[in-house]
C-alpha positions in Angstrom: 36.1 258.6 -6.1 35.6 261.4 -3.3 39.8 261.3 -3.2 40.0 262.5 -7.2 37.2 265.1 -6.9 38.3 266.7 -3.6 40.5 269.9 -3.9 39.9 273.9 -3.0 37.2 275.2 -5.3 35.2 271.5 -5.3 31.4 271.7 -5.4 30.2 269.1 -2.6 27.3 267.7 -5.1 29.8 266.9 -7.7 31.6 265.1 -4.8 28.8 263.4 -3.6 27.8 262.5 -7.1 30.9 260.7 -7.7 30.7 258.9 -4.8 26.6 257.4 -5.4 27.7 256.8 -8.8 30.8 255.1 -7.9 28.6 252.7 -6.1 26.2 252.4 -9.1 28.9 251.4 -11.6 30.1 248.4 -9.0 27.1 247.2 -9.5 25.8 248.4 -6.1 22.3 249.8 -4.8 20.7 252.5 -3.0 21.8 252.5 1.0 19.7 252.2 3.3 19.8 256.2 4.3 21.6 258.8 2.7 25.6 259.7 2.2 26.7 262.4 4.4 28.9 265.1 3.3 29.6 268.3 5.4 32.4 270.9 5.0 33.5 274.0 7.3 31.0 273.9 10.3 28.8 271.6 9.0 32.3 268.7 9.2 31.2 268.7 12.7 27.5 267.9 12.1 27.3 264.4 11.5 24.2 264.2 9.4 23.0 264.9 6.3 22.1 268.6 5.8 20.5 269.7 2.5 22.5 272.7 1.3 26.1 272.0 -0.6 28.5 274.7 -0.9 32.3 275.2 -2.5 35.2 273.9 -0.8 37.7 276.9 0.4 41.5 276.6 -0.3 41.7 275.6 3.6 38.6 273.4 4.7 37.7 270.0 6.2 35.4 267.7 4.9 33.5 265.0 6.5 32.4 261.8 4.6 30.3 259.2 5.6 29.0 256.3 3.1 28.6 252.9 2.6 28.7 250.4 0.3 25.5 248.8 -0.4 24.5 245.3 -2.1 21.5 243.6 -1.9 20.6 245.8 1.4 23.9 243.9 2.9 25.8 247.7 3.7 29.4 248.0 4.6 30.0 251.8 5.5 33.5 254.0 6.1 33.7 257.4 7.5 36.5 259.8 7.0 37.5 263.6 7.1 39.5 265.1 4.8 42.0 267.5 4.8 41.8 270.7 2.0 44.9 272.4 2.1 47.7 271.3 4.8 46.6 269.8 8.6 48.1 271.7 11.3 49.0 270.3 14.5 45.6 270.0 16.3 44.1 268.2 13.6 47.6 265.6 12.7 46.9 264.9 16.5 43.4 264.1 16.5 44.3 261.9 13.2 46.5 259.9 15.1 44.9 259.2 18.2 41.3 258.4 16.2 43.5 256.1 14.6 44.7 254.9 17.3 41.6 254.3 18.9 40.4 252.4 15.7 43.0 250.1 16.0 41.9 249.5 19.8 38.2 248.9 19.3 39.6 246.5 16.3 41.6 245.0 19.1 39.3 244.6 21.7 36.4 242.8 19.0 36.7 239.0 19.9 33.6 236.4 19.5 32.3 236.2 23.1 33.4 239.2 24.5 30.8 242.2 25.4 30.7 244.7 23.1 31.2 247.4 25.9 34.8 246.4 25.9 35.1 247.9 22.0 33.1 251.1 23.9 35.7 251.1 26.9 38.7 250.7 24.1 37.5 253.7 22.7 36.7 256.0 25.1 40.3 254.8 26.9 42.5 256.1 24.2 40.8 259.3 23.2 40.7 260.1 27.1 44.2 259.4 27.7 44.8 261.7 24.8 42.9 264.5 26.7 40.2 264.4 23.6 37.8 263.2 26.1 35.5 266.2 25.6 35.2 265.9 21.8 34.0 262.3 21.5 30.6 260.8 21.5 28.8 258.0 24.1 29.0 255.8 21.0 31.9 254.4 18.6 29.9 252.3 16.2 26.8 249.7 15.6 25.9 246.8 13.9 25.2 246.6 9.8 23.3 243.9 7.6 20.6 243.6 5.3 18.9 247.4 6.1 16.3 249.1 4.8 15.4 252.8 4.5 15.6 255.0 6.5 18.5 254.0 8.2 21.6 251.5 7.8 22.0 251.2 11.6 21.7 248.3 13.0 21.0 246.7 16.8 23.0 246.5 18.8 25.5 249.6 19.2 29.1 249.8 20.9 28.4 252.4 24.3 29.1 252.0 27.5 28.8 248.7 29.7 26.7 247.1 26.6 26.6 243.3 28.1 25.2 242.3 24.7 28.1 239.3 23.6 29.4 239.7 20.2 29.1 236.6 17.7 31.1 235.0 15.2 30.4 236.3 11.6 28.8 239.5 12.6 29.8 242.9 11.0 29.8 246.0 12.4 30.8 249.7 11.5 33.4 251.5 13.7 33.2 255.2 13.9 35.8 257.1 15.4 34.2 261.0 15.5 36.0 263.4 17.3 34.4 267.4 16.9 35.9 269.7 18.9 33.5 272.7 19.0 36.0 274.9 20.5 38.7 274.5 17.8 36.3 274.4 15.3 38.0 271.3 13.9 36.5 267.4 13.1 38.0 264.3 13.0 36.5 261.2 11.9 38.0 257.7 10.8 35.7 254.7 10.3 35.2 251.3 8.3 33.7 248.4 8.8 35.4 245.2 10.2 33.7 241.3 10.5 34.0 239.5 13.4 36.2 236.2 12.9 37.0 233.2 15.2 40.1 234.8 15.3 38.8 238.8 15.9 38.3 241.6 13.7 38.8 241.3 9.4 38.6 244.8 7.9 36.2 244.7 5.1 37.7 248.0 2.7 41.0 248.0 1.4 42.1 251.5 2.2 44.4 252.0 5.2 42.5 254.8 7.6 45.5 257.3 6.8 45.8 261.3 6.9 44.9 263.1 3.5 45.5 266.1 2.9 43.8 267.4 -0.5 
């Protein structure tokens, strides 16, 4: 739904609107806190911000929002492109996708959950994005109420807490490089299996350019 009504001239509340009533007409519920939407400057932010504003013919828009049934969330995160990518932000695509793939990797029943962490931090490092990452890259997610979906425990680094068989959690790959002016976000949520990580959305973490 936010992939249809993205494009230069887009109000963000008919975008968001789309989205909350995407998850209406599947038969979905309220989430546990609210959908976060932030274009220009505010792609950077992370959190909701009252305020919407038009898209410009170049932009970037950040997206985070989850499903939600029975208070059982499964959330994604993504920014968007609004005109074409240029090189800084095709690079930070790839190595947050990169980095996705690691933490998804690296999530194996009975392992420490600072290993998903150290996956994380690795890549975007190596990439020399080390300065526009967070101490975090993702938490747990279940049957949450307001005013938050997050759940114990999170992914940082060192967590000894052991990860369990049937669990779900949401990885977030946030890169905002205040410098450049430019965010980068990929995200979903995966469950752990006996034999690692099963993504639970069906869309691949790609590049989109709007």
């Amino acid at each position: 739904a936010a992939l249809a009504s993205t494009r230069a001239g887009a109000f963000e509340g008919d975008i968001l609107a789309e989205m909350q009533g995407a998850v209406f007409r599947g038969g979905g519920d309220y989430a546990g806190n609210e959908f976060i939407i932030g274009s220009a400057e505010r792609a950077l932010l992370c959190r909701y911000a009252s305020g919407r504003r038009h898209l410009d013919v170049q932009d970037q828009l950040t997206l985070e929002w989850s499903g939600a049934y029975a208070r059982y969330h499964a959330a994604m995160m993504q920014t968007l492109v609004i005109g074409k990518a240029n090189s800084a932000q095709r690079q930070m695509h790839s190595v947050a996708r990169d980095a996705l793939e690691a933490c998804e990797a690296a999530i194996k029943p009975g392992r420490p959950m600072g290993e998903v962490f150290a996956a994380h931090a690795q890549v975007f490092d190596k990439a020399g994005l080390g300065h526009a990452r967070l101490n975090a890259c993702g938490y747990a997610m279940g049957a949450i109420y307001n005013p938050i979906w997050v759940d114990f425990p999170m992914f940082y680094e060192n967590n000894p807490t052991v990860m369990r068989e049937s669990q779900v959690f949401f990885l977030h790959m946030i890169l905002m490089d205040s410098d450049a002016g430019l965010a980068m976000c990929l995200g979903h949520s995966v469950e752990v299996t006996a034999h690692g990580a099963k993504r639970l959305s069906r869309h691949a973490p790609d590049l989109f350019e709007l």
